[in-house]
VOLO-923383 format. One line per field, with one value per residue (C-alpha): x, y, z. Coordinates in nm, 3 decimals, always signed. Layout:
BEGIN
xx X ... $
yy Y ... $
zz Z ... $
//
This chain:
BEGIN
xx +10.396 +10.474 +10.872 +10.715 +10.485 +10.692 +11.004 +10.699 +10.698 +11.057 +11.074 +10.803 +10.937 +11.297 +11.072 +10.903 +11.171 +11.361 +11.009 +10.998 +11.320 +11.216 +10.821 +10.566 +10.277 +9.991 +9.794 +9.534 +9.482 +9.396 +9.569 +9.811 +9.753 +10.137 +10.453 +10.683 +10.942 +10.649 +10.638 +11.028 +11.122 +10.853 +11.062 +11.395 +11.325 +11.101 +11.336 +11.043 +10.839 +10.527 +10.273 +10.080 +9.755 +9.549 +9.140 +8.965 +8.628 +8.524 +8.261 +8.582 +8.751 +8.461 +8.330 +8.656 +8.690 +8.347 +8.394 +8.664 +8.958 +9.213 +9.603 +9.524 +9.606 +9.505 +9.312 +9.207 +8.810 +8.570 +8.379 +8.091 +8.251 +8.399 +8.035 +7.954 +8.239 +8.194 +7.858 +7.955 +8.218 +8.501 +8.701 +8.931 +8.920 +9.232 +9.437 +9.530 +9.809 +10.020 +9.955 +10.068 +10.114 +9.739 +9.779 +9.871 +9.514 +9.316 +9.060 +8.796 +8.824 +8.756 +8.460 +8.291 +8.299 +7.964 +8.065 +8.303 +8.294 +8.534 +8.770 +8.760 +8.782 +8.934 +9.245 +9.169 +9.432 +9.300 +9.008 +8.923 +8.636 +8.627 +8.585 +8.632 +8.910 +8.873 +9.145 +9.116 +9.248 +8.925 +8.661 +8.668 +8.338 +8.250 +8.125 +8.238 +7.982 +7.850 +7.691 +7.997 +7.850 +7.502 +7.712 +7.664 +7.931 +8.171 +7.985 +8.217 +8.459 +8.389 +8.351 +8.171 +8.326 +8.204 +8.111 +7.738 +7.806 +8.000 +7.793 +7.467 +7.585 +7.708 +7.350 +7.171 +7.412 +7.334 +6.980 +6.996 +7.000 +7.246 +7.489 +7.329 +6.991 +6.746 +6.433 +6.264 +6.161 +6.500 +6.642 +6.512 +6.508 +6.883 +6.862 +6.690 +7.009 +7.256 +7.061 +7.108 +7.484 +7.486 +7.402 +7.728 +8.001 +8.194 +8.205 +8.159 +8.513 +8.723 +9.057 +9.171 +9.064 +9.345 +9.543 +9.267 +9.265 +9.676 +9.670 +9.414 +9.091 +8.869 +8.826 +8.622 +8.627 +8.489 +8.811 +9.010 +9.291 +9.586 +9.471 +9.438 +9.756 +9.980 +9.959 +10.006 +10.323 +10.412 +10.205 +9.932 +9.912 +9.911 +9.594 +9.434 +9.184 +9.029 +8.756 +8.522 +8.155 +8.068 +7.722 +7.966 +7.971 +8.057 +8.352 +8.550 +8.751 +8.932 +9.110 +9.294 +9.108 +9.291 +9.116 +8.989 +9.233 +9.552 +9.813 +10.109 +9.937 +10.198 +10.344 +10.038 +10.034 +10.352 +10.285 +9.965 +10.194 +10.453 +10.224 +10.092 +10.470 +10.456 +10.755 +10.612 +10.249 +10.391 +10.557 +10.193 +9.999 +10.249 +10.254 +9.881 +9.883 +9.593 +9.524 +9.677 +9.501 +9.761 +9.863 +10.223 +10.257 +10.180 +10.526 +10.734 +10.513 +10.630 +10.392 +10.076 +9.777 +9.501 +9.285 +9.217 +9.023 +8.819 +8.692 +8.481 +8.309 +7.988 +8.072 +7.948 +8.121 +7.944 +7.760 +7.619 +7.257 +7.169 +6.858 +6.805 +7.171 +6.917 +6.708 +7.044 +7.161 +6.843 +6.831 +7.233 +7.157 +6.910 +7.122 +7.412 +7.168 +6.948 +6.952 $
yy +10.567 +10.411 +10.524 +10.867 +10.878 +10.749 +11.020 +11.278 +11.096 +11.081 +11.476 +11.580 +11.377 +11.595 +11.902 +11.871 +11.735 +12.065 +12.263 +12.012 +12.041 +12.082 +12.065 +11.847 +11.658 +11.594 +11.229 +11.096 +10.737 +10.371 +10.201 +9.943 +10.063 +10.168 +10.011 +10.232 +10.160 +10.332 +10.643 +10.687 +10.579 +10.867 +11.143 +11.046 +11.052 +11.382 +11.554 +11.600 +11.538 +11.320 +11.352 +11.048 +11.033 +10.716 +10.642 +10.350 +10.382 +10.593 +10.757 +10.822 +11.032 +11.243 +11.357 +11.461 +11.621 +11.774 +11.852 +12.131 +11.933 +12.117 +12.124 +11.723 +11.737 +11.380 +11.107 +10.787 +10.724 +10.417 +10.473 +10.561 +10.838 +10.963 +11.033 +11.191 +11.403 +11.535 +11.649 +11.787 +12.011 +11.914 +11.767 +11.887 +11.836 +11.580 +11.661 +11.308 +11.449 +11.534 +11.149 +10.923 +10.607 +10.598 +10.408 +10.147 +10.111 +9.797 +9.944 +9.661 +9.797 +10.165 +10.065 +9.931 +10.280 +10.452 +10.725 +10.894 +10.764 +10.993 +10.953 +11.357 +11.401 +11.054 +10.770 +10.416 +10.308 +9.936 +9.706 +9.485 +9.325 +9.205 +8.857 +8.607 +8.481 +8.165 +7.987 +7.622 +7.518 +7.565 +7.600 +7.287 +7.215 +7.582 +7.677 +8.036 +8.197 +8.424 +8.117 +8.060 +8.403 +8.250 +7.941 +7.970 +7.716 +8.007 +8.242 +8.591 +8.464 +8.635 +8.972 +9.203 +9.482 +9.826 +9.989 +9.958 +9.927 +9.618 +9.467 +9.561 +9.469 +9.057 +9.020 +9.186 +8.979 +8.652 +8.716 +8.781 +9.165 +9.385 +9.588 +9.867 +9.795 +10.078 +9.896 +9.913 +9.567 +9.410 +9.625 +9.524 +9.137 +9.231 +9.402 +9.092 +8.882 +9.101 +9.081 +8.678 +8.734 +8.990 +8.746 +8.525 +8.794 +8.984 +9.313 +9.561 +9.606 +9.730 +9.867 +9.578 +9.230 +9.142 +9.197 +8.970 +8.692 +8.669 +8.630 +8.329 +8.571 +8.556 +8.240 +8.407 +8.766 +8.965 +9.179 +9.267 +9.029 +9.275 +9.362 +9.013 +8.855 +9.089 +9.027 +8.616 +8.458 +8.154 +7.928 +8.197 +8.175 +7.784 +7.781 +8.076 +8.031 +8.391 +8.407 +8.603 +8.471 +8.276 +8.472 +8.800 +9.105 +9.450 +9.554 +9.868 +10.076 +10.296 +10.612 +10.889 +11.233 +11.573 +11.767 +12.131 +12.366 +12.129 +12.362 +12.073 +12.062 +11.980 +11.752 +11.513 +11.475 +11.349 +11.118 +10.996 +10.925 +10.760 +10.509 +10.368 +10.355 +9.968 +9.876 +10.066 +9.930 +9.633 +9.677 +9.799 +9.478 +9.247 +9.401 +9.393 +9.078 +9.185 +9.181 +9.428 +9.684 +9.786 +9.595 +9.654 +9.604 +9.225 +9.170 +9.286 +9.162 +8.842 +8.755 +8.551 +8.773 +8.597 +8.615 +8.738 +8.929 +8.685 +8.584 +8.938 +8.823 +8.818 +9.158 +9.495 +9.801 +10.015 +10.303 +10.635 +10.526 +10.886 +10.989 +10.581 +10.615 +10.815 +10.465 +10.250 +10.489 +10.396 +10.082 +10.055 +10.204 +9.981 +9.656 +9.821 +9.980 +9.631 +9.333 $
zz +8.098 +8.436 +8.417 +8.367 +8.655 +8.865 +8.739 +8.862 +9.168 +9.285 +9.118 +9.321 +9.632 +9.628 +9.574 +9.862 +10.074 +10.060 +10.204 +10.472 +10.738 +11.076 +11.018 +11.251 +11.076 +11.289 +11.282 +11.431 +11.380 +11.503 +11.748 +11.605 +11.273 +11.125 +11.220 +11.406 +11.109 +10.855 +11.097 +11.165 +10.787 +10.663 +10.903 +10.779 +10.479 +10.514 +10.790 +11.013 +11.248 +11.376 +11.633 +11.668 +11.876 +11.824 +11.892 +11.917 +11.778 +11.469 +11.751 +11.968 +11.628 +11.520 +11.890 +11.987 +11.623 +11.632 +12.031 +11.902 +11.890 +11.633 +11.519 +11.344 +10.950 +10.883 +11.034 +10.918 +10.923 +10.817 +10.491 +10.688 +10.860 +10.596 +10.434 +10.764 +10.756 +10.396 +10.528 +10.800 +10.613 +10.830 +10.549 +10.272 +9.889 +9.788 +9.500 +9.363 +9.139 +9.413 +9.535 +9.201 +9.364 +9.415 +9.077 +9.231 +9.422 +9.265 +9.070 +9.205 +9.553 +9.412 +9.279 +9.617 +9.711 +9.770 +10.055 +9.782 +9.472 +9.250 +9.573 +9.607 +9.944 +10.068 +10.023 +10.061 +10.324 +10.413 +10.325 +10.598 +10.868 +11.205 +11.278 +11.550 +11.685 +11.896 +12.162 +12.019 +12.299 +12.527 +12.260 +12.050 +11.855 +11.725 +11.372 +11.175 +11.262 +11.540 +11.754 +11.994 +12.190 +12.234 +12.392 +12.805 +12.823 +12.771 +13.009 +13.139 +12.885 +12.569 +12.460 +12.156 +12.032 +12.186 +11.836 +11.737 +11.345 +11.379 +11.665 +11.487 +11.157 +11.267 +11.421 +11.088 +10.882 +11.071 +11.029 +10.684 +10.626 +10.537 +10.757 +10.615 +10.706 +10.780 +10.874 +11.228 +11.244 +11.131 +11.398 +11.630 +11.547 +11.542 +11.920 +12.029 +11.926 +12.090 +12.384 +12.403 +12.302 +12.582 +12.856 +12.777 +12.751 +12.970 +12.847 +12.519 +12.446 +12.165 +12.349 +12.581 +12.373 +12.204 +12.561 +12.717 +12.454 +12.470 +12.855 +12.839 +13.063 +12.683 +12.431 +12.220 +12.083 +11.826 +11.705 +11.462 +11.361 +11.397 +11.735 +11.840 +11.672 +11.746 +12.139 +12.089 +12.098 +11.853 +12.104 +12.091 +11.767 +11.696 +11.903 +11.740 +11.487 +11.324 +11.039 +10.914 +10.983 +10.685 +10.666 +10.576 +10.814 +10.832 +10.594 +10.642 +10.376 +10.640 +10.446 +10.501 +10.534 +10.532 +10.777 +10.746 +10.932 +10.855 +10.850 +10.708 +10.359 +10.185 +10.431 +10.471 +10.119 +10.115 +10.349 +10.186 +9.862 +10.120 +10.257 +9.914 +9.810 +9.725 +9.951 +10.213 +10.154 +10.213 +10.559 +10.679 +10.498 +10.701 +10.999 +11.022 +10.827 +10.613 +10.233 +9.999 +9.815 +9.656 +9.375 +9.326 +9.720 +9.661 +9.529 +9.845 +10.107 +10.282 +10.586 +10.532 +10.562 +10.835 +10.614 +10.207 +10.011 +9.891 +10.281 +10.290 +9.979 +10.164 +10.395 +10.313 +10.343 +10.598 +10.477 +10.615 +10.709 +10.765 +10.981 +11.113 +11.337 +11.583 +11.582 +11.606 +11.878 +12.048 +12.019 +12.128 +12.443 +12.552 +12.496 +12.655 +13.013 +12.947 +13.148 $
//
């Protein structure tokens, strides 16, 4: 069965190769988020073209999306947005046969998925959380949690990321909630421990951290791993310790959307297929160092991942919390206008 799938693979592949000289396929993704190999290997191969704009924040993708921004065939939303974005019309219907090395997609992961759970409108790219990364080298008695941000020792020298799912979901986690939590009171419990974190870091940030931890001006950042490791050199790295707050946090299944008004159909589905081609997979997983939910991937990667699958074991994929984001909206603007 699997030499025949993947014979309608490579046949389908040479198909749509021939439709595909001299086309442009329109992305709009995270920053960092494919190697530059992935991109140029995928127009090659594909004899086209790729324009590549990148956003920073889920927030930052659907305003500019919802603002009237056009000519994008794919981007790359969190689970949560992707919910939003069904509901909001703004996305297409995916026809997995014209993606077979979805196959390869552990079948555990799929089944976390709440936001679109017969994968109809949505491709699980990468399963993964923020955490904290820490310079050992000035922070030495710390535990993995969120408590190094209520530390005044570290005052002006620490940042929090400036999204209000992950932020809100760390202090609901810490206190024993769930990222997903829709109750007033545990909101604001949770606003009340921002607001001490607040007074000890520098800034809301989610653009210039990693930059900021590599040059020695933060010891302690809320981040993603990628973003932080791949500005440290070999020293950087030796005195880098990232985890996952033992409590759990937010988790994200990020996937790739095809938008309404594409007009490279064809094209993005090729790429889709391209990017869960195991060998390819694999370039992503060790670039970004992060687990592999694709199974067949696991035997080409070759970089240690900072942390595994089993480390978000007590994370929870965010979820579309509906009418109570105008109550986390509130409550986000008065920690981030609050003294």
């Amino acid at each position: 069965m699997k030499k025949i799938v993947k014979f309608l693979a490579i046949a389908y592949a040479v198909i749509m190769l021939a439709g595909c000289n001299g086309q442009k396929l329109f992305i709009y993704n995270w920053t960092y988020y494919i190697p530059d190999e992935v991109l140029k290997g995928f127009e090659k191969e594909y004899n086209c073209k790729i324009v590549y704009d990148m956003f920073t924040s889920n927030e930052e993708m659907f305003t500019k999306l919802k603002a009237g921004a056009t000519g994008y065939d794919l981007t790359f939303p969190s689970g949560d947005y992707v919910s939003i974005m069904i509901k909001e019309g703004m996305l297409q219907r995916i026809d997995m046969t014209k993606i077979p090395n979805f196959q390869y997609v552990e079948k555990s992961v799929l089944e976390k998925i709440k936001f679109d759970r017969d994968q109809e409108y949505s491709v699980p790219f990468m399963m993964a959380g923020s955490g904290v990364a820490i310079n050992t080298d000035v922070v030495k008695d710390y535990k993995k949690d969120m408590s190094v941000f209520s530390n005044p020792a570290y005052s002006g020298r620490m940042t929090l990321l400036d999204d209000m799912r992950e932020v809100f979901g760390y202090a609901l986690k810490a206190l024993g909630y769930s990222v997903n939590s829709v109750d007033a009171k545990q909101l604001e419990e949770a606003k009340d421990l921002i607001m001490e974190w607040k007074k000890n870091i520098l800034k809301f940030d989610a653009e210039s951290f990693g930059k900021g931890f590599a040059a020695g001006e933060f010891v302690a950042v809320q981040g993603y791993a990628e973003n932080v490791f791949l500005e440290l050199d070999e020293a950087g790295r030796n005195r880098t310790v990232f985890f996952i707050p033992e409590s759990g946090g937010p988790m994200y299944m990020d996937c790739m959307v095809l938008l309404n008004g594409a007009k490279n159909v064809e094209l993005a589905y090729q790429f889709m297929n391209y990017i869960h081609r195991p060998d390819v997979y694999a370039k992503i997983c060790d670039f970004l160092m992060l687990p592999s939910i694709n199974i067949e991937a696991r035997n080409y990667t070759k970089v240690k991942t900072n942390y595994t699958i089993e480390d978000l074991k007590n994370s929870e994929l965010k979820e579309n919390i509906g009418d109570a984001l105008e109550l986390y909206n509130k409550f986000w603007q008065d920690i981030r206008i609050g003294n």
